[in-house]
C-alpha positions as CSV (number, residue, x, y, z in Angstrom):
1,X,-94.6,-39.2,21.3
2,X,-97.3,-39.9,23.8
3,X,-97.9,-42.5,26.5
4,X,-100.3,-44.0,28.4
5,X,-99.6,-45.4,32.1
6,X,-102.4,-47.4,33.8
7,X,-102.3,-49.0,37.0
8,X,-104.5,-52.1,36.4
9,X,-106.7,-53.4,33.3
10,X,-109.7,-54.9,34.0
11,X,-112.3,-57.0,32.1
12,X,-116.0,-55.6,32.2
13,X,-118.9,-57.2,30.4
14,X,-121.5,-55.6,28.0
15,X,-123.1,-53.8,30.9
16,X,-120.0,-52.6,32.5
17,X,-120.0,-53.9,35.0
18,X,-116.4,-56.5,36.0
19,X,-116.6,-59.8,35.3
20,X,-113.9,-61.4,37.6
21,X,-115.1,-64.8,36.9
22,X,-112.0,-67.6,37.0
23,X,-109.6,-64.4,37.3
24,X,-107.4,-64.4,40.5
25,X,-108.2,-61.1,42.0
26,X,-105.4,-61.3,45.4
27,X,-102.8,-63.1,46.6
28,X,-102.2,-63.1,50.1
29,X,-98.9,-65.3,51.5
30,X,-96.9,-66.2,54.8
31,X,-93.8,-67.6,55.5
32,X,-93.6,-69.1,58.9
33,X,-90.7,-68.6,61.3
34,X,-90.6,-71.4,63.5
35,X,-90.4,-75.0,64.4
36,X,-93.4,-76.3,65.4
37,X,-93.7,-80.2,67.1
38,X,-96.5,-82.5,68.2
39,X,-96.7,-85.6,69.9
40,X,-100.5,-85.3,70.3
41,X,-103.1,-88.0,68.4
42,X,-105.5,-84.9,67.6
43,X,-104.9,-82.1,65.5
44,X,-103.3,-78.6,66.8
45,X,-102.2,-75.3,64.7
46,X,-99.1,-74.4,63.3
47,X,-97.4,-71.1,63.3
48,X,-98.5,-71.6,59.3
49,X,-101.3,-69.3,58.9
50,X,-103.0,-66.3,56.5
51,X,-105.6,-64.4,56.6
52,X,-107.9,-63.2,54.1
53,X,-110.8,-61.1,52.5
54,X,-112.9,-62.2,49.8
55,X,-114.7,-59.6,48.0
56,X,-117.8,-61.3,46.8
57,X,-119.2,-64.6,48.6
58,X,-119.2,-66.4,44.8
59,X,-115.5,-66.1,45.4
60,X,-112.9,-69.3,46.2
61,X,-110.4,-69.4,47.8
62,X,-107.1,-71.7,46.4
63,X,-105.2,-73.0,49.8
64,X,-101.7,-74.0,49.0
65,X,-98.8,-74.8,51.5
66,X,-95.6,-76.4,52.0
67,X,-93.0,-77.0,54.3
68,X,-90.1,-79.6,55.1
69,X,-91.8,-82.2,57.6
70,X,-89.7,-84.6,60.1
71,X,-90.7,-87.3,62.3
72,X,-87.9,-88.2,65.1
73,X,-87.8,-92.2,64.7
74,X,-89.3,-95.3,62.8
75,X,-92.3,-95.1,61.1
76,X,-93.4,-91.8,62.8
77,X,-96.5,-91.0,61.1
78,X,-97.4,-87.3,60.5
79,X,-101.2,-86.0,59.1
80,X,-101.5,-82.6,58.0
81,X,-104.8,-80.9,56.9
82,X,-106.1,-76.9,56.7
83,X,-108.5,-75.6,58.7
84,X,-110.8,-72.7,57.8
85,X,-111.1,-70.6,60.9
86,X,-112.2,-73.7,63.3
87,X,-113.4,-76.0,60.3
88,X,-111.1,-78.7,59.0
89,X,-111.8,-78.5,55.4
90,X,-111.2,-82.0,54.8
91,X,-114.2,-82.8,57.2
92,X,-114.2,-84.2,60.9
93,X,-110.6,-85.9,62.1
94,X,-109.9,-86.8,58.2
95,X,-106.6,-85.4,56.8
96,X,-105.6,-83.8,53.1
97,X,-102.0,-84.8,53.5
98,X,-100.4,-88.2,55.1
99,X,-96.2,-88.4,55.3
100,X,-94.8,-91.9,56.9
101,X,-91.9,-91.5,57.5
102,X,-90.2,-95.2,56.4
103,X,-88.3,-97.3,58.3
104,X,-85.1,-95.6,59.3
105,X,-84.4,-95.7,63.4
106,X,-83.1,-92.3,63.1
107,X,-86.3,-90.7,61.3
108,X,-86.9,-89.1,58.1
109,X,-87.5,-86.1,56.1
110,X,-89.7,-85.0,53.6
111,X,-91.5,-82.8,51.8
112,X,-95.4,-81.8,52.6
113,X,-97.7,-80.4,50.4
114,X,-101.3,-79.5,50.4
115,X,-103.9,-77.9,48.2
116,X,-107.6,-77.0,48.7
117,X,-110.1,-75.0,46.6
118,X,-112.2,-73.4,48.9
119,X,-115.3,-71.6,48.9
120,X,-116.3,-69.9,52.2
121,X,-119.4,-67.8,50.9
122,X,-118.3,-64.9,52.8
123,X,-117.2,-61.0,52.8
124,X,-115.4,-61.4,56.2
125,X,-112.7,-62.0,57.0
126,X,-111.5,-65.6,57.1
127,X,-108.3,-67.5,58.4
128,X,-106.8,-70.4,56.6
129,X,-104.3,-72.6,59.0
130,X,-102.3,-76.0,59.1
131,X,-103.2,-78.1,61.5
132,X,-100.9,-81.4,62.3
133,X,-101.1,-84.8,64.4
134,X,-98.7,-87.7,65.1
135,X,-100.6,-91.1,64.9
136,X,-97.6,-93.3,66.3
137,X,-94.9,-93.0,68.3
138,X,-92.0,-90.8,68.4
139,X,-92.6,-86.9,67.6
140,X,-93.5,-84.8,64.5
141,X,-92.3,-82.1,63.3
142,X,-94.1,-79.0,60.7
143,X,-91.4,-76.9,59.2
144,X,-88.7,-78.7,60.7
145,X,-85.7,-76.4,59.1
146,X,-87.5,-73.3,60.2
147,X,-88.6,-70.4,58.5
148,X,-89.3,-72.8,55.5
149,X,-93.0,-73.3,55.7
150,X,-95.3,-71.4,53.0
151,X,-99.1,-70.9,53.2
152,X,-100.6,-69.1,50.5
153,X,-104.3,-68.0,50.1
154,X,-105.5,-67.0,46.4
155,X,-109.1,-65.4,45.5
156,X,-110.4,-66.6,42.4
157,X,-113.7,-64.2,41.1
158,X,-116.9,-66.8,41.1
């Protein structure tokens, strides 16, 4: 009886040339390790970061990430966005995610979650990283439990 073993199958148009077009050609995740906390109005990086290559500048790049988020008393209000390199992809000081966190004295926990579709128009090397600010009082926490935060970076042929 005979076999045949292949490592990948690709698509390839008429010409033969591949057509990666809405395929998702890598993956590229990271699972951060540590607690990180802010008590500052402006925006600083997390431990929660990847780094990837496109291979072709019509490419995007899907931004997903999530991780357990705490503020340490009432009504501590945490804003999470994703920067690309130094960019904030949502633009200026705007955020992609808001978390409140109620009205209980002792704080509250919950779960943040962001996505982004991306397009950097680049070959190089790029960085994708969550960013975080506290807008009231009290202190925030990203990845509060430790170890729990996930950023992952997906290529999608353009």
């Amino acid at each position: 009886m005979s076999k045949i073993f292949v490592d990948t199958i690709e698509p390839k148009t008429s010409d033969g040339v591949i057509n990666a077009k809405g395929m998702i050609i890598q993956v590229v995740s990271h699972r951060n390790s540590g607690v990180n906390s802010t008590t500052s109005s402006t925006f600083v990086a997390t431990d929660s970061a990847v780094t990837i290559t496109p291979t072709s500048t019509n490419s995007k790049i899907l931004i997903q990430t999530n991780a357990p988020l705490y503020g340490n008393n009432n009504n501590t209000h945490t804003y999470t966005t994703i920067y690309r390199d130094n960019v904030n992809l949502a633009g200026g000081t705007t955020e992609l995610q808001l978390f409140a966190t109620g009205s209980d004295a002792m704080g509250r926990w919950s779960n943040g979650s962001m996505q982004f579709l991306d397009s950097p128009n680049t070959t190089s090397a790029v960085t994708y990283t969550v960013y975080f600010r506290n807008s009231t009082s009290g202190t925030s926490h990203y990845d509060a439990n430790g170890g729990m935060a996930i950023i992952t970076a997906m290529e999608i042929g353009g």
